[in-house]
C-alpha positions in Angstrom: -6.1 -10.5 31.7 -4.2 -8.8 28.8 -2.8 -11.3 25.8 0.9 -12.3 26.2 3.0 -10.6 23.2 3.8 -13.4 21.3 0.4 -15.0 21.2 -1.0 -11.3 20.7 1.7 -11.2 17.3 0.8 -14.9 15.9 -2.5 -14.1 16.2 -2.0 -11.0 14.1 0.4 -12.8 11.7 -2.3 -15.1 10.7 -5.0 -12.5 10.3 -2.1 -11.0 7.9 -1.7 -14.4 6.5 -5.7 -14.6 5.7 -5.6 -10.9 4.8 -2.6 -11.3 2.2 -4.8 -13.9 0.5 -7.6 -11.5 0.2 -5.9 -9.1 -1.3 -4.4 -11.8 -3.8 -7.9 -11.2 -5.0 -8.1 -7.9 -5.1 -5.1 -7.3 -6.7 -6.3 -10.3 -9.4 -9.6 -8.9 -10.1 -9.7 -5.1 -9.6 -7.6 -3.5 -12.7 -9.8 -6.5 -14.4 -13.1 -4.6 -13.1 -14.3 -7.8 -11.2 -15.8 -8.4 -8.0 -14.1 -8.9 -5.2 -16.8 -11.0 -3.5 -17.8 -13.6 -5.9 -17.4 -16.0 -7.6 -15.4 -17.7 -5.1 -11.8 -18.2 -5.9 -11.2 -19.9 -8.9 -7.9 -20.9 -11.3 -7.9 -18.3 -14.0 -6.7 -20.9 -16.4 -9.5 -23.3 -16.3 -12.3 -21.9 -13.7 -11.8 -24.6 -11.3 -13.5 -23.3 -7.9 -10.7 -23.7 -5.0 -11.7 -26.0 -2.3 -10.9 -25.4 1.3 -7.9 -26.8 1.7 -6.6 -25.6 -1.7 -7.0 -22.0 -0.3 -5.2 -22.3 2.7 -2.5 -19.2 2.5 0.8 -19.8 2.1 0.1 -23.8 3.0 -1.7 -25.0 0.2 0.7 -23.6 -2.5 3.7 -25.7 -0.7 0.8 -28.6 -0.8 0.3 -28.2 -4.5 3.8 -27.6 -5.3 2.9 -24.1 -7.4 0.8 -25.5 -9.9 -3.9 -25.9 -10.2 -4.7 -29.1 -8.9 -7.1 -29.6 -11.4 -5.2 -28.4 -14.8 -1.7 -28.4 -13.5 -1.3 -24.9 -14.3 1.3 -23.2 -13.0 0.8 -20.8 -9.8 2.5 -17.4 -9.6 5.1 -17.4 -6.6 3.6 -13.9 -6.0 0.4 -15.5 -3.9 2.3 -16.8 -1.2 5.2 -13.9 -1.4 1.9 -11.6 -0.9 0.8 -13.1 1.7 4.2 -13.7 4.4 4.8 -10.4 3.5 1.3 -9.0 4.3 1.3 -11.3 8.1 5.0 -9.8 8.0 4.1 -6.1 7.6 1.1 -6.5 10.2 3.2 -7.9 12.8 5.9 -4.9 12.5 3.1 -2.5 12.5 2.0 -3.8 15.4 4.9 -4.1 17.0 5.9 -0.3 16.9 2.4 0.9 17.8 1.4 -1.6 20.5 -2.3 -2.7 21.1 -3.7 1.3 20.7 -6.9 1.9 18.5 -4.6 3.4 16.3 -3.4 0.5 15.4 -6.6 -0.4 13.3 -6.0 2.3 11.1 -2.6 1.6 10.3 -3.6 -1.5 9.9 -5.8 -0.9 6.9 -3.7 2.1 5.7 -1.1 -0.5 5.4 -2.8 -3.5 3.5 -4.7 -1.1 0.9 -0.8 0.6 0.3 0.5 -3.1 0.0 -2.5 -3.9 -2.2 -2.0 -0.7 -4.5 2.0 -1.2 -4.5 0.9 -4.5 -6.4 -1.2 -3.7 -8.3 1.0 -0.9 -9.5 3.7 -2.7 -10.2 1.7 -5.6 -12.3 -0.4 -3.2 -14.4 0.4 0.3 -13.7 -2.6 1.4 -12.4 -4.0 2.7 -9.1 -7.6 1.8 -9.2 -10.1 4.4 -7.8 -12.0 1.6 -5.8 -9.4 1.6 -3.8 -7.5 5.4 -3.6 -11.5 7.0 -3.6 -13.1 5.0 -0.6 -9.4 5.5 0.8 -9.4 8.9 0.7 -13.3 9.1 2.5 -12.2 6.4 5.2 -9.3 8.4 6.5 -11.1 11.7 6.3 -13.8 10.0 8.2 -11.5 7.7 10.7 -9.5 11.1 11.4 -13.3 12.7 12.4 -13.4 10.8 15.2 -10.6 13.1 16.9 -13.5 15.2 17.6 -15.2 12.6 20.4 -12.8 9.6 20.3 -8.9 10.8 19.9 -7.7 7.7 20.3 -8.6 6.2 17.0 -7.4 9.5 14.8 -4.1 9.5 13.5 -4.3 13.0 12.9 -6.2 15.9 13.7 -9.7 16.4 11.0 -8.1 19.7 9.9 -4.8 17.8 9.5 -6.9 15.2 7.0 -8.4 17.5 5.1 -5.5 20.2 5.1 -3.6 16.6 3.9 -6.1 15.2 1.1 -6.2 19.4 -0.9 -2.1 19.3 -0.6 -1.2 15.8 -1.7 -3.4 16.3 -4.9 -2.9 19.6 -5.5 1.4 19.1 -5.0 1.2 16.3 -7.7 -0.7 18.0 -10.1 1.5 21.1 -10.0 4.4 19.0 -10.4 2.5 17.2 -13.4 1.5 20.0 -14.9 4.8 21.5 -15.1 6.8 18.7 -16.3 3.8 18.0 -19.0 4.6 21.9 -20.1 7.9 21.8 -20.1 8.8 18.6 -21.6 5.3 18.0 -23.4 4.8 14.5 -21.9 3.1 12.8 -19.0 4.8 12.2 -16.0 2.4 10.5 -14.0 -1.3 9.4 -13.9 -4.0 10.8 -11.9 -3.9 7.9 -9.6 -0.9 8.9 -8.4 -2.5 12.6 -7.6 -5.4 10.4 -5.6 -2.6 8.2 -4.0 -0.7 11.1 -2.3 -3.8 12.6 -1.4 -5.4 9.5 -0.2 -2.0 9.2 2.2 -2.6 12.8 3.5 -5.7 11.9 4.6 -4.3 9.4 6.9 -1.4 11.1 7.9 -2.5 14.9 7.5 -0.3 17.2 5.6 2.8 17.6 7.2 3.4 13.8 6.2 2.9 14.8 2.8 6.1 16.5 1.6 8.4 13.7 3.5 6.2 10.9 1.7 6.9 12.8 -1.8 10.5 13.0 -1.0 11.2 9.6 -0.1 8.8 8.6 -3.1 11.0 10.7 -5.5 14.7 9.5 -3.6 14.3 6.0 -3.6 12.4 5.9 -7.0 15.6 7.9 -8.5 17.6 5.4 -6.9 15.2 2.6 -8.8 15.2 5.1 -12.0 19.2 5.0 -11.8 19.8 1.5 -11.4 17.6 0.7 -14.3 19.5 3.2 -16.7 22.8 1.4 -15.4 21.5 -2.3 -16.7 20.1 -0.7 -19.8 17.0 -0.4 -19.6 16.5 2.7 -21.2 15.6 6.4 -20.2 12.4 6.1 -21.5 11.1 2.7 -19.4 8.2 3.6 -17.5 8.6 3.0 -14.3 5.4 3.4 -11.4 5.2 5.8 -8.9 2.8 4.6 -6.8 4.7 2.0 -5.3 7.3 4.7 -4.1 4.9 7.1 -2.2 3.2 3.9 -0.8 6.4 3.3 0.8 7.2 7.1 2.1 3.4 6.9 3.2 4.3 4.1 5.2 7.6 5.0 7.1 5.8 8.1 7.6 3.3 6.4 9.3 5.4 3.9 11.4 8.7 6.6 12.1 7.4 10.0 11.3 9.4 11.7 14.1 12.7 9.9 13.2 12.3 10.6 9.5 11.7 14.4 10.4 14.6 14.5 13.0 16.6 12.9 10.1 15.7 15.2 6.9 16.1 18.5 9.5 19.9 17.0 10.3 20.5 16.2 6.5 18.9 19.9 5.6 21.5 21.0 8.7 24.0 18.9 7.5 23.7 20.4 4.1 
């Protein structure tokens, strides 16, 4: 008897719900160079180990009105944002892809994005414990085309065709702007980013996630020259070919259909 689709999406919306607090965690202790696993959660201000029902997502924030139960310290707004917008992301993926084994893999392709957007943004780094393992997961998720299709996004040639051009595009485009203008442009974990997308997605995904990463961060780029913030603010990439990895994930045959009309257009 299959699961009725709302139950099937509440049921997902709390697994993002329990998910988003995870990766609270992970986006708290990786660019720190902790573990992920232990201790148990604690307040970074005074240690105090969380009980239960102080690490209920989303609930127990409300409970303790944004602030340590113990030293009254004040909670970021960004755990609970995280996780509604991680139970909010799984239920749209799963609502465009349906109960398919290829929902699993978007699945995860879409929490570790949300988790390196994050982390990004906070510290501007991409840590390789996530963009490394990434990149072997979807090589190795897309090498089950060759007994199990359903569970591929994307042929292993695709994968592999997809990890050598996201790095290699990125470092090209490094390396010239680094010899023409004598500066960095970007870090090498956005090179492991882009190549960790392609081998989810394969490499035709690749150039539309680099396009929308460079459109929409120009927009960003713009908007922050306009309130004077200053040419030289440095401003991550990551979180902008996290985003084109993910609409190429979820719409990749709209977004093509709608770059070939704007190329016609043009």
């Amino acid at each position: 008897m299959p699961i009725p689709v709302p139950l099937f999406l509440t049921m997902l919306g709390i697994l993002g719900m329990l998910l988003g607090s995870f990766l609270n965690v992970v986006v708290y202790r990786l660019p720190r160079g902790e573990s992920i696993v232990h201790p148990p959660s604690r307040c970074p201000q005074c240690g105090h180990r969380l009980r239960p029902w102080e690490n209920i997502p989303v609930l127990s924030w409300l409970i303790l009105r944004g602030r340590c139960h113990a030293c009254g310290v004040r909670i970021s707004f960004r755990y609970p944002a995280l996780e509604l917008l991680t139970a909010a992301l799984t239920v749209l993926v799963a609502w465009e892809l349906g109960w398919e084994l290829r929902l699993i893999p978007a699945l995860l392709l879409t929490w570790a994005l949300l988790a390196l957007t994050v982390i990004d943004l906070e510290t501007q780094l991409l840590p390789d414990r996530i963009t490394k393992p990434g990149i072997l997961v979807g090589l190795l998720l897309n090498g089950t085309a060759l007994v199990h299709p359903g569970l591929a996004l994307v042929s292993p040639q695709e994968a592999v065709a997809g990890v050598v051009l996201g790095y290699g595009s990125l470092w090209l485009l490094a390396a010239g702007y680094h010899r023409w203008s004598g500066r960095h442009g970007m870090g090498g974990g956005d090179l492991k980013l882009l190549a960790m997308i392609g081998a989810w997605l394969g490499w035709q995904a690749v150039f539309l996630t680099l396009f929308i990463a460079a459109l929409s961060g120009g927009v960003v780029a713009m908007a922050y020259v306009l309130a004077g913030k200053g040419r030289d603010y440095a401003m991550p990439f990551g979180p902008y070919l996290a985003l084109g990895g993910w609409l190429m994930l979820l719409w990749p045959q709209q977004i093509i259909a709608g770059y070939l009309h704007w190329l016609g257009a043009g």
